[in-house]
Every structure is written in structure tokens, then in C-alpha cells.
PLY file of the C-alpha trace (Angstrom):
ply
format ascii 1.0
element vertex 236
property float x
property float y
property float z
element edge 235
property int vertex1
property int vertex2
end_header
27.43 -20.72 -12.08
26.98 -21.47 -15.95
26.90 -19.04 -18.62
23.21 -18.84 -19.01
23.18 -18.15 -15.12
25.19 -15.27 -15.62
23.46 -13.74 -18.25
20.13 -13.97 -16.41
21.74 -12.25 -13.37
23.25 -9.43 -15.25
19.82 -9.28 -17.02
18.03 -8.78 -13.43
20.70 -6.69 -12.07
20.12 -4.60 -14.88
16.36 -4.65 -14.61
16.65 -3.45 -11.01
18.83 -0.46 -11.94
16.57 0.54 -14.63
13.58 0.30 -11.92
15.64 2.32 -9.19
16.67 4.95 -11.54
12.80 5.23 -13.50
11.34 5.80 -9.74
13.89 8.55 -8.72
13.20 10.26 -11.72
9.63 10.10 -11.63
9.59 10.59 -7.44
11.49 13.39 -8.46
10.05 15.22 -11.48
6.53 13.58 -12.14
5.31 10.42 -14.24
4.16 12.47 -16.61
7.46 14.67 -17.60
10.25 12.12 -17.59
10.70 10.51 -21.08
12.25 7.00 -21.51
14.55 8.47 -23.89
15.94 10.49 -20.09
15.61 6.89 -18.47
18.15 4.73 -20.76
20.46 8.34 -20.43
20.62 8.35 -16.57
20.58 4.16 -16.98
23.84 4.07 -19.51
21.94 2.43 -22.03
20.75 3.48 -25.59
16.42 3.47 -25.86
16.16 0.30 -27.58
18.11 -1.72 -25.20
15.21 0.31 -22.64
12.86 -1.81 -24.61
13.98 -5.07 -24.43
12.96 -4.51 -20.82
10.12 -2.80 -20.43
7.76 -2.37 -23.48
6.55 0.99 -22.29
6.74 4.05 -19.58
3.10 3.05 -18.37
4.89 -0.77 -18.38
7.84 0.72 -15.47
5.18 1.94 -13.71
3.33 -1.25 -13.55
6.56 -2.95 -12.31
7.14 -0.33 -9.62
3.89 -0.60 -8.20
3.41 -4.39 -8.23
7.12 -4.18 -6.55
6.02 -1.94 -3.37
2.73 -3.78 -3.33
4.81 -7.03 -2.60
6.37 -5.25 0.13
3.34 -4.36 1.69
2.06 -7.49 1.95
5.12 -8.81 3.23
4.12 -6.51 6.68
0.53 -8.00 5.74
2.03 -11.12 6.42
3.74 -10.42 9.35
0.47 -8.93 11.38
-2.17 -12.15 10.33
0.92 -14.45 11.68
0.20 -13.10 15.14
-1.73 -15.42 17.65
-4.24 -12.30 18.87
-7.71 -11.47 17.88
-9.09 -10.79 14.73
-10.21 -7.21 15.72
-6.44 -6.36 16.47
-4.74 -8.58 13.35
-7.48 -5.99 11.67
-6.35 -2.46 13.63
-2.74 -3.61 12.98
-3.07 -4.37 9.38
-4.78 -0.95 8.83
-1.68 0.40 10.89
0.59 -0.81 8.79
-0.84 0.39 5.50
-0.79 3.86 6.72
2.63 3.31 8.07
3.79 2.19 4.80
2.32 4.96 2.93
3.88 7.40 5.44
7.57 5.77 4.86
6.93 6.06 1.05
5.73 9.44 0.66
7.24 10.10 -2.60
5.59 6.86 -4.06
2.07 7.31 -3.18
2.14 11.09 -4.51
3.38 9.75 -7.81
0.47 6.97 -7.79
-2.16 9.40 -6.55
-1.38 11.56 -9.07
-1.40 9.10 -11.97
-4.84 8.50 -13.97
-6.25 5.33 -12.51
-7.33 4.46 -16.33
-3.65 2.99 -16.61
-4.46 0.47 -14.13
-7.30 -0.56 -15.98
-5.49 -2.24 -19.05
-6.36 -5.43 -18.28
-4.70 -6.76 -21.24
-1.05 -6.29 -19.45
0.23 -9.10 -17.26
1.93 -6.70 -14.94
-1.54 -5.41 -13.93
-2.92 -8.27 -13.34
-0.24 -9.45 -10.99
-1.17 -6.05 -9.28
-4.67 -7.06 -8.79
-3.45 -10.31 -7.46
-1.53 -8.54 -4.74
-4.67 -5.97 -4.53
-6.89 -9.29 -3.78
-4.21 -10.64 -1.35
-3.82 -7.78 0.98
-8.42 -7.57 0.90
-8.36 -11.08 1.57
-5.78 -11.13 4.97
-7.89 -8.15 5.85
-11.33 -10.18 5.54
-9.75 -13.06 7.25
-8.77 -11.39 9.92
-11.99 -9.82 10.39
-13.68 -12.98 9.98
-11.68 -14.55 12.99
-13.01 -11.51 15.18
-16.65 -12.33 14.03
-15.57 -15.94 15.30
-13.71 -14.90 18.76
-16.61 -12.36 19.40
-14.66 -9.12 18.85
-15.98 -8.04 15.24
-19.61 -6.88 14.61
-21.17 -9.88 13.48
-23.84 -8.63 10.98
-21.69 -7.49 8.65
-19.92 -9.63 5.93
-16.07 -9.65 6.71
-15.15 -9.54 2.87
-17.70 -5.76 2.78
-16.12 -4.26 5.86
-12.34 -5.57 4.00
-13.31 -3.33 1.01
-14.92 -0.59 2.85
-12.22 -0.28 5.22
-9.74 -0.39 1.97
-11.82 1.89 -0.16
-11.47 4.36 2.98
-7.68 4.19 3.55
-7.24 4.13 0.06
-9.10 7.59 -0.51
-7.50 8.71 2.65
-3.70 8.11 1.55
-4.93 9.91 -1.77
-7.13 12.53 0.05
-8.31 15.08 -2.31
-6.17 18.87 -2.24
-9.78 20.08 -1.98
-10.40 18.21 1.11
-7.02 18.83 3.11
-7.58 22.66 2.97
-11.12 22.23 4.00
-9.25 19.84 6.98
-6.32 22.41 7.19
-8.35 25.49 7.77
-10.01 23.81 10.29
-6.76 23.15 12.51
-6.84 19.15 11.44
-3.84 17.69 9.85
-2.70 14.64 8.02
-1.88 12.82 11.05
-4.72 14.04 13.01
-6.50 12.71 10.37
-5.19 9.48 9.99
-5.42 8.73 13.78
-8.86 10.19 14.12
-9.84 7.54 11.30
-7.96 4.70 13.02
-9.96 5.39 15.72
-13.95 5.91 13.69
-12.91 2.44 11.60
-12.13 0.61 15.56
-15.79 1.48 16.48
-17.11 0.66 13.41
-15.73 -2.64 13.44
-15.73 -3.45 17.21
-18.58 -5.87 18.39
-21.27 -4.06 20.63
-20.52 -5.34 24.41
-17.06 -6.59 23.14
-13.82 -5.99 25.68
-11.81 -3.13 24.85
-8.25 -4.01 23.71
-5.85 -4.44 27.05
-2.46 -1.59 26.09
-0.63 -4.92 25.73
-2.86 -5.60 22.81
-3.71 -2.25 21.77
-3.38 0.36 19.43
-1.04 3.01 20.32
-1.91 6.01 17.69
-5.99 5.05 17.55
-6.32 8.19 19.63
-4.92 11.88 19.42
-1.70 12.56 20.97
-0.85 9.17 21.11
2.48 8.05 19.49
1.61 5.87 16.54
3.09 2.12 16.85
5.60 1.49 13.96
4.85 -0.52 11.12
5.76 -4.15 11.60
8.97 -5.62 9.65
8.67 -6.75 6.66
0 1
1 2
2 3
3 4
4 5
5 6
6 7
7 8
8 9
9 10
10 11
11 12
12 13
13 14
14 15
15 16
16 17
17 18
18 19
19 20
20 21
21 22
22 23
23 24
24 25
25 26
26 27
27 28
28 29
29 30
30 31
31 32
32 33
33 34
34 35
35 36
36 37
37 38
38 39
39 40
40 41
41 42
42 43
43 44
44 45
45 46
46 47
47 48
48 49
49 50
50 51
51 52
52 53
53 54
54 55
55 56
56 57
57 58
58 59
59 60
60 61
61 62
62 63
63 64
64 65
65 66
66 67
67 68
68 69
69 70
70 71
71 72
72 73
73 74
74 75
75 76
76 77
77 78
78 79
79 80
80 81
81 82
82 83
83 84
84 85
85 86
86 87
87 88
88 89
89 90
90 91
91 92
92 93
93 94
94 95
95 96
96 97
97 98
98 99
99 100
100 101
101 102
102 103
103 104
104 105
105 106
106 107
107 108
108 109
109 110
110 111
111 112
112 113
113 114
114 115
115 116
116 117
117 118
118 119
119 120
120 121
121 122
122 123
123 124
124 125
125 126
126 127
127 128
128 129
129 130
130 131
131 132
132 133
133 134
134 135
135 136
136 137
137 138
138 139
139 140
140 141
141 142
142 143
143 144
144 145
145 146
146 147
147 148
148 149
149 150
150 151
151 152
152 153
153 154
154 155
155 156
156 157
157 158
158 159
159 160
160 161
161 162
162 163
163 164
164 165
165 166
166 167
167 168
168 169
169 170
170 171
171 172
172 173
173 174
174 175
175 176
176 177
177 178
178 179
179 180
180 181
181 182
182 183
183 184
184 185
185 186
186 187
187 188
188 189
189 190
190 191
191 192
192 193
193 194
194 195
195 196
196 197
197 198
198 199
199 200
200 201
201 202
202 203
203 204
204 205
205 206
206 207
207 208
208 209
209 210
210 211
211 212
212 213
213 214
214 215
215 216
216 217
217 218
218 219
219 220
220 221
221 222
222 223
223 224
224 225
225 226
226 227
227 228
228 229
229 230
230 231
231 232
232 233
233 234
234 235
């Protein structure tokens, strides 16, 4: 390995550590009330070597996000490979967002929680890689759908690319469900999970071709119904 090899690993390596230690804090203590000056501390490193890296704290976030997001569609990936039909690459996709948010908790309540106008900046190469992966992860789900208009198990007068951003508007607003809304839920004996699975199960109809089989259990979806034992999220 030459010099310059080395210095660009140590660079990364030092990226990553900088990343890992910028989401515990924040997972930890809020976006808001960590300061970068606390980041370089817990990193080793004085604030202007924080710099080089990362121009800002709104620029960390960026990074983190467009970092998960990869994973995600990594299990994205790993559902539209499957040879079944588009209505189930479609259920399992949806499946595996919610089981990602669920193993990432801490993650989404920091994103929920941040203003949405710092995604907006346009301007910032980092977001626009995360609209990139945003577009990706519509686009497998529109595909997917699309196949299912073709194999006859999708509704077929809808366009695949709407139902995609309905159905990722909806999950979206469900992973980030308002405070407001879970007590009105809560108080009436429904939970997070209940809720989840009961909107597995309303997005399934709504999708489903009229007269269309019913998935076999083989080719199901275990957790579309209440009481059922949700099927873990695919490997990345």
C-alpha cells in the first residue's frame, strides 16, 4: 500500500469515527443540543481539524442520513431480486421499511424531530445524493408495482409511480406519526405495532387487483394481520 493509500485510509477511518461518535451523541442528547465543539472533544480532535471533514453540524447530519438510506436500499435490493409477484416484491418492500425503522429507533426519532427545511438546501451535494437514494428506493417500489399491474396482481388503473409515492408518503408519516395522533391512537387501546400492521394490511387492499388470488402463506405476509408475528426484515 503506498503512502497516499495510507493517508486516504486513515482519512476514512477517521471520517467513520467522527460519524459514529456525532450519531451517539445526537441519538443520545438531540440534534439540536450537541455542539461540534462536544464532537471533536469526544472524537480526540481539536474543532478545526472537525472542519476539514465536515463543513457543518447540518453537513454530519446529511452524511448520517444518506449513510442509513444506503442501507435501506441495500434490503430494497434484496426484496425486487426475488422471482415472486409484484404485489408481494411490493408488501415485502413496505415490510422492510418498517422493519428498518423499528431496528433504528433512535435514528428515525432524531430525523423526525429535525426541521425538514435542512433537507431542502439543495445547494449541498450531500442532499442531493439523499434524494438520489430517496428516488431509488420510489423507483424499486414503482417497479415492483408495475410488474403486479403486468402479472395481474396490482390494481391496474392506477399509475405504479402514484401508488409508489402514496404508499411512501404514508409510511413515511407513519414512522414520524404525529405525538398528537398516537395519544388519540393510545387512548383508544391501538398501539404502534397495531398500527403498523393494521396499515400493512389497508395498503394490501388498496393495492391488490379486484378478483386477484390471495397470497398462498408460502408467499405471504406474516404481520399484514393482528396477532400475527411480523416477518423479519430481509438481509441487507
Amino acid at each position: 500500500m503506498s503512502f497516499q493509500e495510507l493517508i486516504e485510509k486513515e482519512r476514512e477511518q477517521r471520517r467513520a469515527l467522527i460519524l459514529d461518535t456525532a450519531e451517539r451523541l445526537f441519538f443520545a442528547r438531540g440534534f439540536d443540543t450537541v455542539t461540534m465543539s462536544e464532537i471533536a472533544g469526544e472524537v480526540g480532535i481539536n474543532k478545526a481539524t472537525l472542519y476539514i471533514y465536515f463543513e457543518n453540524k447540518d453537513h454530519l447530519l446529511f452524511a448520517i442520513i444518506l449513510h442509513r438510506m444506503r442501507e435501506l436500499v441495500k434490503r430494497y435490493e434484496a426484496c425486487i431480486e426475488r422471482d415472486i409477484p409484484g404485489r408481494e416484491k411490493s408488501r415485502r418492500l413496505s415490510r422492510a421499511f418498517f422493519g428498518f425503522a423499528r431496528e433504528n429507533a433512535d435514528y428515525y426519532r432524531m430525523v423526525c424531530a429535525v426541521s425538514p427545511e435542512r433537507l431542502r438546501n439543495t445547494d449541498s451535494p450531500l442532499v442531493r445524493a439523499i434524494n438520489e437514494q430517496l428516488e431509488r428506493q420510489v423507483g424499486m417500489l414503482r417497479d415492483a408495482l408495475a410488474e403486479g399491474v403486468v402479472d395481474g396482481t396490482v390494481r391496474d388503473d392506477l399509475d405504479p409511480l402514484e401508488m409508489a409515492v402514496y404508499l411512501s408518503i404514508m409510511s413515511s408519516s407513519i414512522v414520524c406519526l404525529n405525538p398528537y395522533w398516537a395519544n388519540v391512537l393510545a387512548t383508544a387501546g391501538i398501539d404502534h405495532e397495531r398500527f403498523v400492521s393494521d396499515y400493512l394490511r389497508f395498503a394490501a387492499s388498496a393495492i391488490d387487483r379486484p378478483g386477484s388470488e390471495p397470497p398462498s402463506r408460502q408467499d405471504g405476509a406474516p404481520g399484514d394481520r393482528p396477532g400475527e408475528t411480523p416477518e423479519p426484515p430481509l438481509p441487507s
